[in-house]
C-alpha positions, -999 to 999 in steps of 0.1 A, spaced: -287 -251 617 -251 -267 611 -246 -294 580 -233 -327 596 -203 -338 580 -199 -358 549 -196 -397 559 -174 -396 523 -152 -363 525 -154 -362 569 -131 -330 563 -162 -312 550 -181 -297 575 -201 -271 559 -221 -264 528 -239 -234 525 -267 -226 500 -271 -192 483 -303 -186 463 -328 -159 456 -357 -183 463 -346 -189 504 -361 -226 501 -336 -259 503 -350 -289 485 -356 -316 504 -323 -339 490 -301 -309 502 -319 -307 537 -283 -315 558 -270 -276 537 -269 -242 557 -293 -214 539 -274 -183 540 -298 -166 563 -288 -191 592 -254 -176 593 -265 -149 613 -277 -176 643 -245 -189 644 -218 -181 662 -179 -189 649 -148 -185 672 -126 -174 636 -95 -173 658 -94 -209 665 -103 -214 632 -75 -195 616 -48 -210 640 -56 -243 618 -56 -230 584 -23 -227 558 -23 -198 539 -26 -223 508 -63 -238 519 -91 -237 496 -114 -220 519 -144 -208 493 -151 -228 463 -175 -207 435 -186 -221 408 -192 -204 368 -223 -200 353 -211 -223 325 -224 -198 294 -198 -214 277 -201 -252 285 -200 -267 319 -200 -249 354 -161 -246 364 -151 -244 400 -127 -222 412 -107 -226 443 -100 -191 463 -75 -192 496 -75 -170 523 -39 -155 511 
């Protein structure tokens, strides 16, 4: 299964959920589990051809222990 892209941020094509429990709520329904990955099939040199060394291209969030959940930005450097 492959998210549709976001009607307000078009340049995001994918979301994929990782959780212990395998289920996706309902709201989240247009979100890749993690075990769909295997089912689908990426040509990664096309996709590398249109990426700068400077994209964002995994976004992991904190646990937020000590407030709220911080994102951090990781390129492909």
């Amino acid at each position: 299964m492959l998210s549709s892209p976001s009607p307000v941020l078009p340049s995001l094509e994918h979301i994929i959920i990782i959780n212990n429990c395998g289920i996706i709520p309902k709201d989240l329904s247009n979100f890749s589990p993690f075990n769909d990955l295997a089912c689908i099939t990426l040509d990664l040199s096309t996709i590398e051809k249109t990426l700068s060394p400077n994209d964002v291209v995994n976004l992991q969030f904190t646990s937020g222990t000590t407030g709220s959940s911080k994102a951090a930005m990781l390129t492909h450097q």
